[in-house]
C-alpha positions in Angstrom: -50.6 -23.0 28.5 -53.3 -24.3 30.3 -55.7 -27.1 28.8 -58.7 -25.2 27.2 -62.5 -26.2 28.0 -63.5 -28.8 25.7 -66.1 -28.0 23.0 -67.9 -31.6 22.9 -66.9 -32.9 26.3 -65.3 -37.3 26.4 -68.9 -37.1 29.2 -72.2 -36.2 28.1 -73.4 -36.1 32.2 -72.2 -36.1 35.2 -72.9 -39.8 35.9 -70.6 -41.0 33.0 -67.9 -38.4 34.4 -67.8 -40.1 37.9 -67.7 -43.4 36.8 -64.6 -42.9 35.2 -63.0 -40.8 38.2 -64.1 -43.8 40.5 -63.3 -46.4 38.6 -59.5 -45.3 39.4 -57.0 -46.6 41.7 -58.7 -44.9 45.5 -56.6 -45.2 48.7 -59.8 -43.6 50.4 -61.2 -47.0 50.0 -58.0 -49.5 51.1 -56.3 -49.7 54.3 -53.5 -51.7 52.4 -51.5 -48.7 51.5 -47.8 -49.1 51.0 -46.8 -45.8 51.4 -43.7 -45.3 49.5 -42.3 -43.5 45.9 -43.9 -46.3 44.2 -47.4 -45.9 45.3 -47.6 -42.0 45.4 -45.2 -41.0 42.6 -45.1 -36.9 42.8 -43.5 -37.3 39.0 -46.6 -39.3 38.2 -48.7 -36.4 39.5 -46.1 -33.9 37.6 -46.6 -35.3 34.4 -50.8 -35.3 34.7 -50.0 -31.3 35.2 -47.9 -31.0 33.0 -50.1 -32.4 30.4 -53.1 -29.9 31.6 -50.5 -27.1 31.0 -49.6 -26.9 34.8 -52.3 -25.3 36.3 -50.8 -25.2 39.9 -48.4 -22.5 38.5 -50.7 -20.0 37.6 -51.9 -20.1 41.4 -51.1 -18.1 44.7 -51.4 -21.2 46.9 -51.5 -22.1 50.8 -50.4 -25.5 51.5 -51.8 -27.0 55.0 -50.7 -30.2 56.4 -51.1 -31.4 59.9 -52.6 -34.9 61.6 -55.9 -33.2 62.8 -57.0 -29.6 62.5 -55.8 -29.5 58.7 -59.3 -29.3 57.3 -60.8 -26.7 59.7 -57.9 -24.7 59.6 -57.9 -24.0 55.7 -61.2 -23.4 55.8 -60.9 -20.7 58.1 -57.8 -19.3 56.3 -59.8 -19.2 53.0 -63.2 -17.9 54.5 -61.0 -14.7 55.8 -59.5 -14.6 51.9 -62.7 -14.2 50.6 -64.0 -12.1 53.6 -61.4 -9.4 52.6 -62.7 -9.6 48.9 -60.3 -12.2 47.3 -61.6 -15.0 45.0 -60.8 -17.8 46.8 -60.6 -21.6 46.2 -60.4 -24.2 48.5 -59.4 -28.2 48.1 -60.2 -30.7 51.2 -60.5 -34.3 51.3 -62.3 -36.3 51.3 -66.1 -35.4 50.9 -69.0 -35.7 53.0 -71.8 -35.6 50.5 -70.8 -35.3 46.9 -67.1 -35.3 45.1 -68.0 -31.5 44.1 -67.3 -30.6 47.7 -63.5 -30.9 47.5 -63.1 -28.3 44.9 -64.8 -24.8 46.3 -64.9 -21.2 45.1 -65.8 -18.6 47.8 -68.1 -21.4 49.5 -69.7 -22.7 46.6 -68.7 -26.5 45.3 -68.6 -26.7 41.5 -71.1 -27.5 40.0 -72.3 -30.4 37.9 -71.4 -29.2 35.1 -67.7 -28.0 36.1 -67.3 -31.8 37.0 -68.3 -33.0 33.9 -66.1 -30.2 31.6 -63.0 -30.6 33.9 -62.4 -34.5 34.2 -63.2 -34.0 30.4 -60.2 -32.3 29.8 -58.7 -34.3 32.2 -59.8 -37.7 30.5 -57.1 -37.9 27.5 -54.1 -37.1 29.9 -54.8 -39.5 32.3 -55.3 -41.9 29.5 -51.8 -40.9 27.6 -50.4 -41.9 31.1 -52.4 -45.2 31.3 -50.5 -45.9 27.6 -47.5 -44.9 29.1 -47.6 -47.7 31.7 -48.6 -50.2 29.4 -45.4 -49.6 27.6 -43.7 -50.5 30.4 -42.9 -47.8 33.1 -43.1 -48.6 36.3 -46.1 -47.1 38.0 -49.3 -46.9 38.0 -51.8 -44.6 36.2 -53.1 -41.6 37.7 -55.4 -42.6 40.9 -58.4 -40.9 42.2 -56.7 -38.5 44.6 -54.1 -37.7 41.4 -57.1 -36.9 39.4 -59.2 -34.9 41.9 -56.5 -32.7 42.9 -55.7 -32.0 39.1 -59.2 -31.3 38.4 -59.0 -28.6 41.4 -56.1 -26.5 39.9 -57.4 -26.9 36.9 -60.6 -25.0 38.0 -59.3 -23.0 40.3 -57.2 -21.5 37.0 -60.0 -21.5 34.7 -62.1 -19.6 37.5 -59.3 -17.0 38.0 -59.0 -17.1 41.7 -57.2 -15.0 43.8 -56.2 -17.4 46.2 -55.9 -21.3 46.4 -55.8 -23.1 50.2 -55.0 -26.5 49.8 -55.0 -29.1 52.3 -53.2 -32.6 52.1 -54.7 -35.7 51.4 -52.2 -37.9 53.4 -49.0 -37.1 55.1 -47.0 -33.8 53.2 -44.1 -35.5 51.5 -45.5 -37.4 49.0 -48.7 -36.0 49.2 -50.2 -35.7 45.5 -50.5 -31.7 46.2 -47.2 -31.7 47.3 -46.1 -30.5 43.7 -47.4 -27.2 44.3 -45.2 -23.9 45.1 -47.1 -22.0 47.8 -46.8 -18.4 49.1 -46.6 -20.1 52.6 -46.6 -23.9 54.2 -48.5 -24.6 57.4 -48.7 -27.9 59.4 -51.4 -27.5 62.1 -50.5 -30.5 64.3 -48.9 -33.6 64.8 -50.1 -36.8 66.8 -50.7 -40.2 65.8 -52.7 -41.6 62.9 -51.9 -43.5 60.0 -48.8 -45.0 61.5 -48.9 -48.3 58.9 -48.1 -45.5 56.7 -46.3 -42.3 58.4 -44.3 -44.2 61.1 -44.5 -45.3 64.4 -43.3 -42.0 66.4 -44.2 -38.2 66.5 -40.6 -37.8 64.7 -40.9 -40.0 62.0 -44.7 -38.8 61.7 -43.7 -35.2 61.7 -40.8 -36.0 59.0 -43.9 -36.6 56.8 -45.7 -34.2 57.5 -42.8 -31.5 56.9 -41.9 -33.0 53.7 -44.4 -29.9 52.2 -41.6 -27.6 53.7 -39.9 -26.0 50.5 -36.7 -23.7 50.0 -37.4 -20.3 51.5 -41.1 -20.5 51.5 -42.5 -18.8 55.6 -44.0 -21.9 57.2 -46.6 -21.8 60.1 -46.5 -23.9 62.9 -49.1 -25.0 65.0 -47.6 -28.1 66.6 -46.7 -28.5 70.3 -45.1 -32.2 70.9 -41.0 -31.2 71.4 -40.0 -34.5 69.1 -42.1 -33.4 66.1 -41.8 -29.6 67.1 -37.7 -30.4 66.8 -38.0 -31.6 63.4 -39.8 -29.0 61.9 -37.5 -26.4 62.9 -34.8 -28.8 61.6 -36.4 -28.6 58.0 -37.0 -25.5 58.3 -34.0 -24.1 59.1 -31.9 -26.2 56.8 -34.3 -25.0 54.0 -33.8 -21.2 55.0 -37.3 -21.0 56.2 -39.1 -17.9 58.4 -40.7 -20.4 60.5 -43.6 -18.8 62.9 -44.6 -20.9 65.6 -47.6 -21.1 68.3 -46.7 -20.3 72.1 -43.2 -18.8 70.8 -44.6 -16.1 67.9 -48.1 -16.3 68.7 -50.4 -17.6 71.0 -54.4 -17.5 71.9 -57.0 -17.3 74.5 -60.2 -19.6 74.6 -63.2 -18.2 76.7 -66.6 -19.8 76.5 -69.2 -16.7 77.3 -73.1 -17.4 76.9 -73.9 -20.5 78.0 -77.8 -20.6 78.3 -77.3 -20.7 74.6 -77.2 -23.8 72.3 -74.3 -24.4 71.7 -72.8 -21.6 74.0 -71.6 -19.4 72.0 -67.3 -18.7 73.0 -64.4 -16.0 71.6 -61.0 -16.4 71.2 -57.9 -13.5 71.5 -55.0 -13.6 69.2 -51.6 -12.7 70.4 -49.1 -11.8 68.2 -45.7 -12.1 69.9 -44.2 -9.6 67.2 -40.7 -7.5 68.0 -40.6 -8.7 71.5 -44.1 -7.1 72.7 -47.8 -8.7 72.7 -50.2 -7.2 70.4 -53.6 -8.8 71.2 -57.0 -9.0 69.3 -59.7 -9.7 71.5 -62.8 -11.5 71.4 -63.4 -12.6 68.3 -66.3 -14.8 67.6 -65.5 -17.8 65.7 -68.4 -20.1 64.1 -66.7 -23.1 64.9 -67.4 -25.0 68.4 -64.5 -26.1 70.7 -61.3 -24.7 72.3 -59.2 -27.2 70.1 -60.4 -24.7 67.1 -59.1 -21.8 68.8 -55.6 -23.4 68.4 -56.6 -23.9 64.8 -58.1 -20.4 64.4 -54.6 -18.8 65.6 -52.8 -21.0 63.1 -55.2 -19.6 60.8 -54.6 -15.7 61.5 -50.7 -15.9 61.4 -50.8 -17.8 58.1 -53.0 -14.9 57.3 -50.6 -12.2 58.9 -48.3 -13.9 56.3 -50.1 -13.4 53.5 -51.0 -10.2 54.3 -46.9 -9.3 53.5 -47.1 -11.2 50.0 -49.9 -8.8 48.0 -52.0 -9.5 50.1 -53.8 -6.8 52.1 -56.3 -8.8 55.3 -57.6 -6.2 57.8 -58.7 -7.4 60.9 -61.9 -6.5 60.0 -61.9 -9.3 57.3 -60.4 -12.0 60.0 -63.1 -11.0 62.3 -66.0 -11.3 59.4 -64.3 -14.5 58.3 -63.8 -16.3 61.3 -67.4 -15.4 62.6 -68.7 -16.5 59.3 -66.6 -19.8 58.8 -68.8 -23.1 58.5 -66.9 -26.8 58.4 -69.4 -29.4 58.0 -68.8 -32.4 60.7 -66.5 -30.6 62.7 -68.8 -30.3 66.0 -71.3 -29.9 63.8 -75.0 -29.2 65.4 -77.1 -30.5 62.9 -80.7 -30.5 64.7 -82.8 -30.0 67.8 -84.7 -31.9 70.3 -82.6 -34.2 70.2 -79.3 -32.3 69.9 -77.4 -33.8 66.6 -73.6 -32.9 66.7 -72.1 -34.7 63.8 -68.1 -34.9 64.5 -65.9 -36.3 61.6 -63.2 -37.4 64.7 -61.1 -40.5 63.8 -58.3 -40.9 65.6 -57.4 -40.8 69.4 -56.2 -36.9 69.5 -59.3 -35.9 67.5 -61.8 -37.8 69.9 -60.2 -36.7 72.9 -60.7 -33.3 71.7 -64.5 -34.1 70.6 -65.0 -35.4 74.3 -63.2 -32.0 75.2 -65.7 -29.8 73.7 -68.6 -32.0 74.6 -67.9 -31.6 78.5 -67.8 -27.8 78.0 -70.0 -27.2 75.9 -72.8 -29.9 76.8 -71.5 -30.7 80.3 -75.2 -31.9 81.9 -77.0 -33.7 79.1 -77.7 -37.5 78.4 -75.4 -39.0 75.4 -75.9 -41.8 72.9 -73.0 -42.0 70.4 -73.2 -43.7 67.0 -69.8 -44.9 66.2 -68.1 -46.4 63.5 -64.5 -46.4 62.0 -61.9 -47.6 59.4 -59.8 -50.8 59.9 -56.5 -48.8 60.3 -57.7 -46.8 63.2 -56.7 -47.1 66.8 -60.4 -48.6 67.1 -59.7 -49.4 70.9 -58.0 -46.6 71.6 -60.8 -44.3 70.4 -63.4 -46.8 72.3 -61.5 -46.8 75.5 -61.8 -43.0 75.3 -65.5 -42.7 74.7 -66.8 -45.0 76.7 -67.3 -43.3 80.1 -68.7 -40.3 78.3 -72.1 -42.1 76.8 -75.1 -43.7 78.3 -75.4 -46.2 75.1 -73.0 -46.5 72.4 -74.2 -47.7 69.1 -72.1 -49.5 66.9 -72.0 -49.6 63.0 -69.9 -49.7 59.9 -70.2 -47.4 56.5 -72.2 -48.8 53.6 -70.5 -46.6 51.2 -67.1 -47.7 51.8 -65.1 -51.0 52.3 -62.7 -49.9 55.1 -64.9 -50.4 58.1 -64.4 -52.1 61.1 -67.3 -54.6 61.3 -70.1 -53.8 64.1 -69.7 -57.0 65.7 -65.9 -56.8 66.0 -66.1 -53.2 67.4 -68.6 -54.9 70.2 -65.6 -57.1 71.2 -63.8 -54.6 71.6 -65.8 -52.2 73.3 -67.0 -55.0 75.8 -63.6 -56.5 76.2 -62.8 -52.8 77.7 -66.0 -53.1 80.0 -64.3 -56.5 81.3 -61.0 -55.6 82.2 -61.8 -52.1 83.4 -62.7 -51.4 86.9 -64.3 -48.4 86.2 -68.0 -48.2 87.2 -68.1 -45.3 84.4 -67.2 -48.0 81.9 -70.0 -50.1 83.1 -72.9 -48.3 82.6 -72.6 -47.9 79.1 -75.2 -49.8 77.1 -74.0 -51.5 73.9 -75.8 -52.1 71.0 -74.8 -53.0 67.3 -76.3 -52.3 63.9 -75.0 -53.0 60.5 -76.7 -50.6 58.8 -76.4 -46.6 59.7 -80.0 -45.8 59.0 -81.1 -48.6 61.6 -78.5 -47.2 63.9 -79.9 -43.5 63.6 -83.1 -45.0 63.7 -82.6 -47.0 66.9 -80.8 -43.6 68.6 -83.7 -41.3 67.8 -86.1 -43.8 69.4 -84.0 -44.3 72.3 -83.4 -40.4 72.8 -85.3 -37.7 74.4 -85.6 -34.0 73.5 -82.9 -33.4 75.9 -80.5 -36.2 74.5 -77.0 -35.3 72.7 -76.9 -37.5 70.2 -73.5 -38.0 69.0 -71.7 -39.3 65.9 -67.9 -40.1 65.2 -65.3 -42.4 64.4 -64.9 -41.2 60.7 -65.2 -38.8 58.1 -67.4 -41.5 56.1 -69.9 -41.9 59.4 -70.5 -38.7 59.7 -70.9 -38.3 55.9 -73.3 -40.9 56.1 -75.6 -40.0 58.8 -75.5 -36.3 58.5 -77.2 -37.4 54.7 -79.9 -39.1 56.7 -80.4 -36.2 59.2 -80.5 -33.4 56.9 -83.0 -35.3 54.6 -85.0 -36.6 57.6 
């Protein structure tokens, strides 16, 4: 029985609500994660549920894991949901602006007031497992992630939805969602990031990642490497698993059209490889920019095509509305005009490489200035080596809402050190500069660019956050 809605909430505002859910444990804000049973205990995650009645069990869930692609691709599956008239939450991680964001209904973050009624409910159980530790078990108490995700299938059961798409916060196997029991499991990619952590290959990375796989639940798969490919089919089939894969069950076309406009506007084709024969849909819009999405976008559609076998019923009317329709906040986001804003939330090497992709195509003739900034266990120099030849002037920064940066000064090591030894003249011609605050770093950008300028941020999730805060409110 699920935990009923307080009458005298344990928070009288939202204020007192988040300083308890952030004075908790938060890997979001350490690169010093051991990554093992210890640190992210499912039964620790299990027993929060269980004390809030076990709201994931009153949910029709999809469960999306994958290195890059995981975020955009859920919220394209549940903007199609509720295009086809299903009440439809959706949990990502982390946040741009405000917590609220991670837990959405049809579009619409929870409000103030759901934040302060759910982590009231949610305040006496993480408590009776804070007791619990202090009487000597070994773990510890329920962190932030634990918490959040809690408070999302809590709501998602109060609000009755149709549907929940859920994305992983880390890796898949002992992931906190990883508790859940979804209709289907999708993993949209694999490449490298968080290696400390998920391992040192594509394999052992992929392992991870298909830890979400469970016993006879359809998983969709959008990865291409053969080494992680291999050992998702492995789980798959020793689970008993339909497994649906890209360029063997389904495949897509990416064709940019209009490109006097800004961005140009581009459609994708969906093939579904179904019985032996091709049966396409053709140009569909999609309202997110780059040919990396359309890879996304077909992961999206046969999870959908999936669904649409388990009570479901998604036309392709509804994946036509929703994928026109979709929005993702800092994913090639263009946020203003004269200059051209495009907030990108890229933070690892496969992600920028596809955020230089889309800016060739997309933007092929303009001037660049990048703002960049990233976390401490990033491939910092691999990213940098990357962007370099793309810019004009690359300014460098950290986050001031978050400990894990890379300092502005060591990035300008690196970044210079890449200048030496290369014997590139693209390399060369990039002007660096360094700020340690991101509102002096926007502020130097805007001065330095002209209406024609791209003006580019990436590097991380908390950047983009950051500065797309400053923008907006400019």
């Amino acid at each position: 029985m699920l935990s009923p809605q307080p009458q005298n909430p344990v928070f009288q505002d939202r204020d007192e609500a988040l300083a308890f859910l952030f004075g908790r444990l938060d890997y979001e804000r350490t690169c010093d994660i051991k990554y093992c049973p210890e640190s992210f205990k499912l039964d620790r995650m299990r027993s929060l549920l269980e004390q809030l009645g076990n709201p994931d069990q009153a949910l029709r869930i999809v469960h999306v894991a994958g290195t890059k692609g995981k975020g955009s691709t859920a919220t394209m599956i549940a903007a199609v949901l509720q295009a086809a008239g299903y009440r439809t939450g959706l949990y990502t991680s982390p946040h741009l602006d405000r917590v609220e964001e991670r837990a959405a209904i049809d579009g619409k973050p929870c409000s103030e007031r759901d934040i302060v009624e759910l982590l009231s409910i949610i305040h006496d159980a993480v408590k009776n497992l804070d007791y619990e530790v202090t009487l000597g078990e070994r773990m510890r108490g329920p962190t932030f992630f634990e918490i959040t995700t809690a408070m999302a299938f809590l709501h998602f059961a109060h609000q009755q939805v149709d549907a929940a798409v859920v994305e992983v916060g880390l890796g898949g196997r002992l992931d906190s969602t990883n508790v859940c029991n979804p209709l289907v499991s999708v993993i949209t990619s694999i490449s490298f990031d968080h290696t400390k952590q998920l391992g040192e290959t594509l394999a052992e990375i992929a392992f991870e990642k298909a830890g979400i796989i469970k016993p006879g639940v359809p998983v969709i798969c959008g990865v291409t490497n053969p080494d992680a490919r291999d050992v998702i089919r492995k789980m798959a089939a020793e689970k008993r698993c339909q497994l649906t894969e890209i360029d063997r069950n389904f495949s897509v076309r990416y064709q940019l059209d209009d490109q006097t406009q800004s961005p140009p506007s581009a459609t994708i084709s969906f093939c579904d490889h179904a019985n032996g024969s091709a049966n396409w849909m053709e140009n569909m819009s999609i309202g997110l920019i780059g040919s990396h999405q359309a890879s996304n976008a077909a992961v999206a559609i046969a999870t959908l095509k999936q669904l649409d076998g388990q009570d479901f019923s998604v036309s392709e009317s509804a994946i036509r509305n929703g994928l026109t329709n979709v929005r993702c906040p800092a994913r090639f986001e263009v946020v203003s005009s004269e200059p051209t804003v495009i907030i990108d939330a890229a933070h690892n090497v496969a992600s920028i490489e596809a955020f230089i992709d889309t800016l060739e195509t997309h933007f092929p003739t303009q001037p660049r200035i990048l703002i960049f900034a990233t976390s401490r266990d990033k491939d910092a120099p691999g990213m940098l080596q990357r962007l370099l030849p793309h810019f004009q002037q690359i300014i460098l920064t950290r986050y001031s809402e978050n400990p894990r940066f890379v300092t502005p000064s060591e990035l300008f090591e690196i970044s210079t050190k890449i200048q030496d030894e290369s014997k590139s003249p693209a390399f060369q011609k990039t002007e660096i500069s360094m700020y340690e605050q991101p509102e002096m770093a926007l502020k130097h950008a805007l001065e330095e660019a002209s209406k024609q300028t791209n003006l580019c941020i990436a590097g991380s999730s908390f950047i983009a956050g950051e500065i797309r805060r400053l923008v907006l409110k400019a």
